[in-house]
N, C-alpha and C positions, 0 to 999 in steps of 0.2 A: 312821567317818562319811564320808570322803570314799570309803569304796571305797562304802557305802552310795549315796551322791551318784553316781560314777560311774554304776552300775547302773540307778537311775532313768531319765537320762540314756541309756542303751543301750536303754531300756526305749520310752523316748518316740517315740526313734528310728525306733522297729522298728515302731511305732504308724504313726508317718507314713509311712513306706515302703510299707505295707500298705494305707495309706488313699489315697493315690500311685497303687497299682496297682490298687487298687479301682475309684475315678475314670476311671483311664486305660481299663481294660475296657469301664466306662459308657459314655466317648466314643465307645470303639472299636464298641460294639454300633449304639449312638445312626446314628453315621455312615452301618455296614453298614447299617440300616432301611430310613435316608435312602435312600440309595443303590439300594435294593432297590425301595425303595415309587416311586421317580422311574423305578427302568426299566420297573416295572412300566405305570407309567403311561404311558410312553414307547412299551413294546412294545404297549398297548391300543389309545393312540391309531395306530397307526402299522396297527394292523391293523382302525381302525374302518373304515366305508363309510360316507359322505354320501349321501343320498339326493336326487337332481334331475331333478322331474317338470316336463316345460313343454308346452300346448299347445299345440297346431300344427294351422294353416288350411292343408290341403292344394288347393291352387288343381291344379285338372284339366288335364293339359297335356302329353298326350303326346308324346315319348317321357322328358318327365321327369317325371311323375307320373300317376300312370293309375287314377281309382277302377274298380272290379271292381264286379260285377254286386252280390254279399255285402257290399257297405260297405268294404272292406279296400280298402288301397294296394299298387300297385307301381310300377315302375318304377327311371329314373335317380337319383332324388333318394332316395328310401326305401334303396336301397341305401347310400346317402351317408351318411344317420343312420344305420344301419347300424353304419358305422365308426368316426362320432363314439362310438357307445358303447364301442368296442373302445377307446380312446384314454381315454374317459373311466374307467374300468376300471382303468385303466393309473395314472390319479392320487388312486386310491379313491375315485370316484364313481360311483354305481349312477344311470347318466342314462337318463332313460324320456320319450318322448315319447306325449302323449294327443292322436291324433290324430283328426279330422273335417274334411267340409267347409270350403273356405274360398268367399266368395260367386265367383261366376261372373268378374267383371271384375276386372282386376287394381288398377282403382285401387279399388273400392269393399273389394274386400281389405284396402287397405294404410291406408285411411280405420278403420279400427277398430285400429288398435296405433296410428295416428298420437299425436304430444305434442298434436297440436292437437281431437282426438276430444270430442265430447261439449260443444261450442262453435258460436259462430253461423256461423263456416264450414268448421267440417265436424260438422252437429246429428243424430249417430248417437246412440241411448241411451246411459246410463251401461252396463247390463245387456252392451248388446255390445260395450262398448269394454272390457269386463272378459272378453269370452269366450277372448281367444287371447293366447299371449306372443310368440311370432313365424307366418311367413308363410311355407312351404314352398312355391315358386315361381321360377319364372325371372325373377325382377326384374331389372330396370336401374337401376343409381343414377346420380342426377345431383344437380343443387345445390339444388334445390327439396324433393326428397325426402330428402338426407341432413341438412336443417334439422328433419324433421319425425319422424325414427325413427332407429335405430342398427340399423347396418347390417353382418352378417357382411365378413367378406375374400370376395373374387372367390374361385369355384371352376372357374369355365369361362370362356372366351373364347369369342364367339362373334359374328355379322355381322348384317346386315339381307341381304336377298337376296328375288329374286320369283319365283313360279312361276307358269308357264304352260299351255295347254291346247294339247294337241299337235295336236286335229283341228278349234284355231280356224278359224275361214272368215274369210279375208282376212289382212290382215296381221299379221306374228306378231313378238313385240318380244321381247328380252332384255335390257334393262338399263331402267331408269327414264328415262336421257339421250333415250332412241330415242323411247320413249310421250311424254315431256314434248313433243320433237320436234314431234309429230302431234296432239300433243294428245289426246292419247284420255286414257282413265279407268282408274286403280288402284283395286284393293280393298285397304284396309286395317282392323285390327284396331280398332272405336271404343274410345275412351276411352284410350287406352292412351297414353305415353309415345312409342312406335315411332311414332304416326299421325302425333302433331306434329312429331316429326323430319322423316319423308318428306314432309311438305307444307309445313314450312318448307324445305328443302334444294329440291324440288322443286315450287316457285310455280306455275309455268306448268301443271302438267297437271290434269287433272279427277279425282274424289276417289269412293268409293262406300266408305263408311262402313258395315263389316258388325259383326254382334255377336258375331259367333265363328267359328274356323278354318271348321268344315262349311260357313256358310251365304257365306264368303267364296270356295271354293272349288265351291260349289252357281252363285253369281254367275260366277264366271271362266267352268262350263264353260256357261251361258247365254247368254253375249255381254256379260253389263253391266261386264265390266273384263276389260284384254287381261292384266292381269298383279295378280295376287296379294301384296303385300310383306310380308311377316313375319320374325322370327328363322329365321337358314336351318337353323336344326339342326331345326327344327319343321318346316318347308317338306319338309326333303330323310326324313324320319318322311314325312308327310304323301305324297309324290314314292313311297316304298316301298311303302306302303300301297293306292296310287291310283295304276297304270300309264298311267293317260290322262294325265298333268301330270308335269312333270318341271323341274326348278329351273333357271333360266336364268344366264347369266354374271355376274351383279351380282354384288358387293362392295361393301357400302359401312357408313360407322360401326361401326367396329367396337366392338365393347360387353364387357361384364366382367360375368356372370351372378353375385348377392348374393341372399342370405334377408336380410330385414328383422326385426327384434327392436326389441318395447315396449321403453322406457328402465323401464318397470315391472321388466325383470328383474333389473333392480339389475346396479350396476359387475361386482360380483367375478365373478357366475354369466356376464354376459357375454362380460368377461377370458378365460374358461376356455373358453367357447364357442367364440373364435376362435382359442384357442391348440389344442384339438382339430380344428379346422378346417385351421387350418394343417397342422398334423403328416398330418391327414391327404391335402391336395395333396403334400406334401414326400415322403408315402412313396407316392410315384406312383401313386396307390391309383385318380386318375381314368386312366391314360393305357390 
């Protein structure tokens, strides 16, 4: 009887050892699944691509942006996105820019991404305050406009500066200081940020408010302003292009060129925007 008992007992034993090892394989498969089914997921996400398409008002401004006869873009800037893709690529983003026109003035531009768009001061449609997400251009930001849109990092430095007509008749000025002097008349860009500068900065002289680079520089070589004022990187483009005018000594305000971006693009897509932006000053990409 008790060897019987014994027996039993070796019997049970051997039962649960078995049932032990059974278990223990279960967990040990269970785990390996685990384990399998999370790198799987791991290595999928890891090799997914986000897709990030954003509209873009390509404002005409050569030599940083230059429409083509065919609708297409080139220049400074288009090269710049360019590289943002290369970057964006780099954090598995497939970023695309849909670009078109943006309006002719740089503020009625930036009047359509503004916070304040589609309201009784500034009463643009709903329809086009939905057309664009940022602003390809050579903006200036200051403290009026960085209340009203979100604004890339500085990609360029760059000055205000005048150009001149080299076979004016009479006297001939290089700086603002000398015209303010005499009083004579500058042409400047209307509407624009740079006019209010130069005619607060410079009270005393006389004003000829043109609506674009050509007809600013059609006035200079006419007689109706002895000097030209605009961004000099534009001026000395313009100076290349047109051997009769050539950029005079000014310097003055120095300015920090931004793309403006809707707060419509949401925080994170921005985040990444200027983190691509950055990287791409940092890898000397403009010098």
């Amino acid at each position: 009887t008790q060897l019987s008992h014994r027996r039993q007992r070796q019997t049970q034993t051997q039962r649960l050892q078995r049932r032990v090892k059974m278990c223990s394989r279960f967990i040990s498969c269970l785990l390996l699944t685990s384990l399998c089914s999370s790198s799987c997921r791991s290595e999928s996400s890891e090799n997914a691509t986000k897709k990030l398409s954003l509209r873009a008002g390509v404002l005409h401004a050569p030599p940083f942006a230059i429409r083509r006869d065919d609708g297409t873009y080139e220049g400074f800037q288009l090269d710049l996105l360019d590289r943002l893709k290369i970057f964006a690529a780099e954090d598995g983003v497939d970023l695309d820019f849909d670009l078109s026109d943006a309006p002719a003035q740089y503020n009625d531009a930036l009047d359509l991404i503004a916070n304040d768009c589609n309201r009784s001061e500034n009463p643009n449609t709903l329809e086009d305050c939905h057309r664009f997400d940022m602003i390809v251009g050579d903006y200036y930001c200051n403290p009026t406009r960085s209340a009203r849109i979100d604004f890339t990092p500085s990609w360029l430095r760059t000055t205000m500066s005048g150009l001149k007509y080299i076979y004016r008749q009479g006297r001939s000025y290089d700086t603002m200081m000398e015209l303010e002097a005499a009083e004579e008349t500058a042409c400047v860009p209307a509407g624009t940020y740079l006019m209010r500068v130069v005619k607060g900065k410079y009270p005393n002289a006389k004003y000829y408010d043109c609506p674009n680079p050509l007809n600013c520089i059609e006035n200079l070589k006419n007689g109706t302003c002895a000097l030209y004022i605009d961004d000099e990187l534009l001026l000395r483009y313009r100076a290349m292009e047109d051997r009769d005018v050539e950029v005079g000594r000014d310097n003055f305000n120095s300015q920090y060129l931004v793309w403006p971006m809707s707060y419509s693009v949401g925080y994170n897509n921005s985040q990444m925007i200027k983190k691509w932006l950055y990287a791409t000053v940092a890898n000397a990409t403009l010098d």
